[in-house]
N, C-alpha and C positions, 0 to 999 in steps of 0.2 A: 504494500500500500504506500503510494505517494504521501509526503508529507506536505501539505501545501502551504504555504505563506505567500506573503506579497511585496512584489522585484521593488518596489519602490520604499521597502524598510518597514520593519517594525514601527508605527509611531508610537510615541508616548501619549500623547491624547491632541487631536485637531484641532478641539476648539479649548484649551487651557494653556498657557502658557507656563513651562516648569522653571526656575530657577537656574539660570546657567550652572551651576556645581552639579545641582542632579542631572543632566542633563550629560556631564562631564562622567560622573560617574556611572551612568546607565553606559556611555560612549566603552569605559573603559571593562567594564564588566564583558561585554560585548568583544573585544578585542581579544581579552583573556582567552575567552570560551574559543574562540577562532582560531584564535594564532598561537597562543599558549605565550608566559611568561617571555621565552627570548621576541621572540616574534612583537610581540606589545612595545617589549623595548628598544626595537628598530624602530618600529616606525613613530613612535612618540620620539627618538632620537632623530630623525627626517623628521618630525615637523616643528620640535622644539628647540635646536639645536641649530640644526642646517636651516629651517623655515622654508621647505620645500625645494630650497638651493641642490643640486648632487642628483648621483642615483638614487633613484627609492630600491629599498630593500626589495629583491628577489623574491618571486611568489613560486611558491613549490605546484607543479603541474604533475597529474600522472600519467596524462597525454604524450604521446609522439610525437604529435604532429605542432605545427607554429600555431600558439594559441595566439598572437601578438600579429597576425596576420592584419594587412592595412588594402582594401582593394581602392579607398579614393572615390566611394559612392557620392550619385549627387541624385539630387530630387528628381524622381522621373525615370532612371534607369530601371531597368527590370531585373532581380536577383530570385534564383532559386535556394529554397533553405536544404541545407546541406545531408545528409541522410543521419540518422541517429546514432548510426556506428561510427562516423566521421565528427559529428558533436560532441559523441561524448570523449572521445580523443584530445577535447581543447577542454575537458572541463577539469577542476582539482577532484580530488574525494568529497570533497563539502559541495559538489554539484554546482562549483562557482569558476568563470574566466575571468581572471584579475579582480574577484569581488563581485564582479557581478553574476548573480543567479540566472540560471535558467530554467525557467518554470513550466510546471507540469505539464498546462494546459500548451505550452509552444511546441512540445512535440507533436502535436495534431497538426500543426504546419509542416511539418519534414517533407520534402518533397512539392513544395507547391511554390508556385512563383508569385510573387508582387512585387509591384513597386515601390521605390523607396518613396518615402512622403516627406523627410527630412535629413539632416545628419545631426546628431547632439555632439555637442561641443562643452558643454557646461550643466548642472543641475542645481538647484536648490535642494538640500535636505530639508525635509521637512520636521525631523526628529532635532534636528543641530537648528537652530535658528541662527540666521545672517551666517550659512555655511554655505558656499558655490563649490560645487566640484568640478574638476575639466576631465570628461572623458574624452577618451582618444579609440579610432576605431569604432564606433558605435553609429549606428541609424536608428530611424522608428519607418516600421513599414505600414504603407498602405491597407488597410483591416483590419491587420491585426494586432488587437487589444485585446485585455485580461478580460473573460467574462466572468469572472468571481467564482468557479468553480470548486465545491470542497471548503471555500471560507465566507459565500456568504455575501459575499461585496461587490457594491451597486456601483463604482467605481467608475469601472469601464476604462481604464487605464492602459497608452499604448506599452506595447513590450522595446525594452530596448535590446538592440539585436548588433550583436560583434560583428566586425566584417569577418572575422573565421569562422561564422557559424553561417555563412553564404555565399554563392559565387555565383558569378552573371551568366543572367539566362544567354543561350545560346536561339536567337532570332526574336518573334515577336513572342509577345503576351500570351499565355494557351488560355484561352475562356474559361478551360473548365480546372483547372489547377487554383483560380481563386477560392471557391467554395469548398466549403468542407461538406463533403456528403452524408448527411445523413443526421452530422451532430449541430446547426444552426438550430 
């Protein structure tokens, strides 16, 4: 059985605003359970330290293949999602490429093509307040969003998608590759 949670973070609560410390310390709690004690102390040493300046600490992959893959999508191209044996080859053991998750419900895309609808460059957390993140390699594809499966959530939240976990279609659009048969 899938475990499911939502690619956009645990919040702490939407409409309450918590106290930067707790805030800090849910952060590191979180980090702990992740990375384990060395791991916390890289990258608290990259962000407090160095202030983002340098390499960031090295993320352990149990993939083969270039999880770190860059294809240089732009709005409008056509990509197909990569097959599930070739995904899961970019992801760690914690079912993450560089942190970010890949969630249950996105392997019901495997195999289908769409267009990109944007590239992310940056985020807002929403659990860290006045926190912007720069992601690198990432898009949001055309349909596809979280339908809240398994947790419940009216969301509707697009997915963000690695360029490694996609590669351009090869001519035009197939009609019938956008729809999921059967589970709409």
């Amino acid at each position: 059985m899938d475990e499911f949670f939502c690619q956009t973070g645990d919040l702490l609560s939407p409409s309450k605003r918590y106290p930067r410390v707790l805030t800090m310390f849910s952060q590191l709690r979180s980090n702990l359970q992740e990375l384990g004690l060395v791991g916390t102390g890289k990258k608290a040493w990259f962000k407090f330290v160095l202030r983002g300046k340098g390499p960031q600490p090295a993320l352990q992959t149990t993939g083969t293949e270039d999880y770190t893959q860059a294809l240089h999508l732009q709005p409008g191209e056509i990509v197909e999602v990569k097959s599930e044996e070739e995904i899961r080859r970019t992801l760690d053991s914690g079912g993450k490429n560089r942190n970010l998750g890949f969630m249950p419900e996105m392997w019901d895309y495997c195999g289908r093509q769409l267009p990109v609808l944007k590239r992310v460059e940056k985020i807002c957390l929403e659990n860290e307040p006045r926190t912007v993140r720069r992601l690198e390699n990432t898009v949001i594809l055309e349909g596809a969003f979280c339908k809240g499966s398994g947790i419940g959530c009216d969301r509707a939240c697009f997915y963000f998608w690695r360029e490694c976990w996609l590669k351009r279609a090869s001519g035009a659009l197939d009609p019938h590759s956008r729809g999921l048969t059967g589970k709409d």
